[in-house]
N, C-alpha and C positions, 0 to 999 in steps of 0.2 A: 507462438506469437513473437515475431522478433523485434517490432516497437523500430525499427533502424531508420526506416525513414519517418515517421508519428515525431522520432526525438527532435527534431530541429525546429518543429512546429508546436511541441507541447505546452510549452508556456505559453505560447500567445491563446493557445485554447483554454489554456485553465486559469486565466487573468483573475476569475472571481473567484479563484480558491485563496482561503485569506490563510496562507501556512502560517504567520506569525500567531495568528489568536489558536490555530489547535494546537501548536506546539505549545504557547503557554496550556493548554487544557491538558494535556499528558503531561507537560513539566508539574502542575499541580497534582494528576492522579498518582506520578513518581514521587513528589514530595513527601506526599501523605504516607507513605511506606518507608520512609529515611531517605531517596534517592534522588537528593541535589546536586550532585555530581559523578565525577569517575567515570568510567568505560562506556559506552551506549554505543547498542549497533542499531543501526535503521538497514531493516531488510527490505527488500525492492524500493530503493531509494528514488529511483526514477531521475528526475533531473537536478535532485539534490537541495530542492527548496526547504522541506523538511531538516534534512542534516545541518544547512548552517543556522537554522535559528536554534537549534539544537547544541548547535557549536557557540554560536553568540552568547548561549545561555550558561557557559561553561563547562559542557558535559564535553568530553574527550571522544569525539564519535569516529567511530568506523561504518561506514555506507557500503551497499554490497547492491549489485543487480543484474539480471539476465544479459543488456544491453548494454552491451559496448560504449552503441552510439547516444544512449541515456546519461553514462559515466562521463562521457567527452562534456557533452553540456555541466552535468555535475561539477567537473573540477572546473571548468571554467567558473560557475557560478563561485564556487568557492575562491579562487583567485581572486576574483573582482570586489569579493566580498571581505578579504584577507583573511581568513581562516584556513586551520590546520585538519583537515579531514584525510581520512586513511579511506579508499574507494579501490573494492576491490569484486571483479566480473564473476557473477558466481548466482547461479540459481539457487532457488530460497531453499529447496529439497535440498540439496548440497555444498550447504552452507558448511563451511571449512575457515576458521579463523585460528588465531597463535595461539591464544589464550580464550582467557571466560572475561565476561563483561556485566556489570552491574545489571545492567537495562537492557530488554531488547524493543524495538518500535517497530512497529509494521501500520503504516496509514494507508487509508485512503483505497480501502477493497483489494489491497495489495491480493490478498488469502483467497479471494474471491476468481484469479487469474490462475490457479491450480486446477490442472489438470481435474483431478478425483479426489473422491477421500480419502483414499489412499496416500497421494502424493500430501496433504492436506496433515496426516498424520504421520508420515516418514521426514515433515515440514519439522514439527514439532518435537518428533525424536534425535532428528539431529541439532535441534537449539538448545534440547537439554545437556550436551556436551561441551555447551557453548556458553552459560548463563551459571553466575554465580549461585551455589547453594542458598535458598530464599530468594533470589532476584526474580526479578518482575520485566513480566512482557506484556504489553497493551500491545493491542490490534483492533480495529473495526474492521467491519464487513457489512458488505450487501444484505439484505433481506429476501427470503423467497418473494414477501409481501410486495418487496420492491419491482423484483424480477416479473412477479404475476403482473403487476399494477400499473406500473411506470415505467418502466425499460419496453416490456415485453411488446414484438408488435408495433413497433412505433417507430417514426420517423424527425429525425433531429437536424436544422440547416444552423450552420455560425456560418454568418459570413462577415471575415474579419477582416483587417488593414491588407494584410497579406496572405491569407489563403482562405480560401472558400472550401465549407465539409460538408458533406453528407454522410449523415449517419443512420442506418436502418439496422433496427432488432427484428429478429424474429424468437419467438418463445417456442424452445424444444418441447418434443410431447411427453418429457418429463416434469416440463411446468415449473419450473428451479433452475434449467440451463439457458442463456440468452445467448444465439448466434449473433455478434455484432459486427456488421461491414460497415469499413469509414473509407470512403472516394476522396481522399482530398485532392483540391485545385491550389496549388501554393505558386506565386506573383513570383515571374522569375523578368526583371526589367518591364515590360511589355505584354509578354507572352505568361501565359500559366502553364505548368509540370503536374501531369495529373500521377500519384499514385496512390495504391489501393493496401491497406491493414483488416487481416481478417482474424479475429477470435471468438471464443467463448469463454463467457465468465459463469460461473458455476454459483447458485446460492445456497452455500448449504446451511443443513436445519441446526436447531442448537442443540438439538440431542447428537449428531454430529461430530458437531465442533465440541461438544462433552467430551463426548467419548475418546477421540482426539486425545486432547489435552492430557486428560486424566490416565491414558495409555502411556502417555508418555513420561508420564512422571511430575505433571505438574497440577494444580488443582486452582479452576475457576473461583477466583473471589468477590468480582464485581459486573455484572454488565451494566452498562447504562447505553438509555438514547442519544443518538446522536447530542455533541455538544452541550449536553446536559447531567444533571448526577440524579434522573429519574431512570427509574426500572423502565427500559422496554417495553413497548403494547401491540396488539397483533398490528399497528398499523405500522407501527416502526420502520423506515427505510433504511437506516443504518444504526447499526450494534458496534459498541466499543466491548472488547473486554478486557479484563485485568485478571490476567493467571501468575500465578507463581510458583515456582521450585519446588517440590515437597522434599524430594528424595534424588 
């Protein structure tokens, strides 16, 4: 998925994602561990909304992502916003930094846009060369529950100031993978510019995303439901977790 043309349009799609109140919810799951400042990477940072209240908040962030044209918006955001962020083009498998960093952040189904489980745990292995001894990574992700229930199969219209989207899932006969085609229609003066983004996002199980983790050297401390610090239920659409360093 190369998101190249989706970046110029993202924000006005995701108008109702409130990134100030999750960053405070990770700023607080990081606190609770000692981590109110220092080094933080946000991997698949996307268009960097994340990174600067993360930056606002006094953490020293470095922002990493597939897309190019994800980063251009990024730093712009960050300009505008005056903040100091390090944005550097780099798939999450191949995550390569100078140094180790306190915190790692992955929001927003980021883990959910891998490939396999494979790619999911060679993810993992290389953040362990990346993250301070005991440092801590939160992430959420998708749910199967989600993928089966609310994604799978279904058809999505925004039609907003400046582009018009159609979005259709269809549910693999794996039952956990969701093909998703987005048609956008984006306002160019007069006329509309029609193109089209195709992926799959993957939900994988928590024995998984365990096994995962724990391969790589790091071990699960927390999940909770979305926005919340209750355990998880089979109906749960999205999963935070909180892994950490062991070794």
């Amino acid at each position: 998925m190369s998101y190249n043309s989706f970046a110029s349009v993202y924000d006005e799609l995701t108008f109702n994602v409130d990134y100030k109140k999750r960053a405070e919810y990770v700023q607080a799951i990081l606190g609770r561990y000692g981590i109110n400042d220092g080094l933080l990477l946000d991997l698949a940072c996307g268009t960097g909304s994340m990174a600067v209240e993360f930056s606002k908040m006094g953490y020293e962030v470095i922002a990493t992502d597939a897309s190019a044209d994800m980063l251009m918006e990024a730093q712009n955001k960050a300009y505008d916003n005056e903040q100091s962020i390090m944005f550097l083009c780099q798939r999450m498998e191949e995550t390569d930094l100078y140094g180790t960093v306190r915190a790692v952040v992955c929001a927003l189904d980021s883990i959910n846009h891998l490939p396999d489980a494979s790619a999911m745990a060679q993810t993992f292995s290389v953040l362990r060369n990346f993250i301070d001894d005991g440092g801590i990574m939160v992430f959420d992700v998708n749910t199967p529950y989600k993928h089966q229930n609310v994604l799978g199969n279904n058809t999505f219209v925004y039609d907003e100031k400046n582009v018009f989207l159609v979005w259709q899932n269809h549910l693999l006969q794996d039952n956990k993978t969701v093909n998703i085609n987005l048609d956008f229609f984006c306002k160019d003066g007069e006329l509309y510019e029609r193109f089209n983004e195709n992926f799959n996002e993957i939900a994988f199980t928590d024995e998984e995303i365990t096994s995962a983790v724990e391969s790589a050297g790091f071990r699960v401390l927390e999940r909770f439901a979305e926005m919340t610090d209750s355990a998880p239920c089979e109906e749960t659409e999205r999963v935070y977790y909180v892994i950490r360093r062991e070794y």
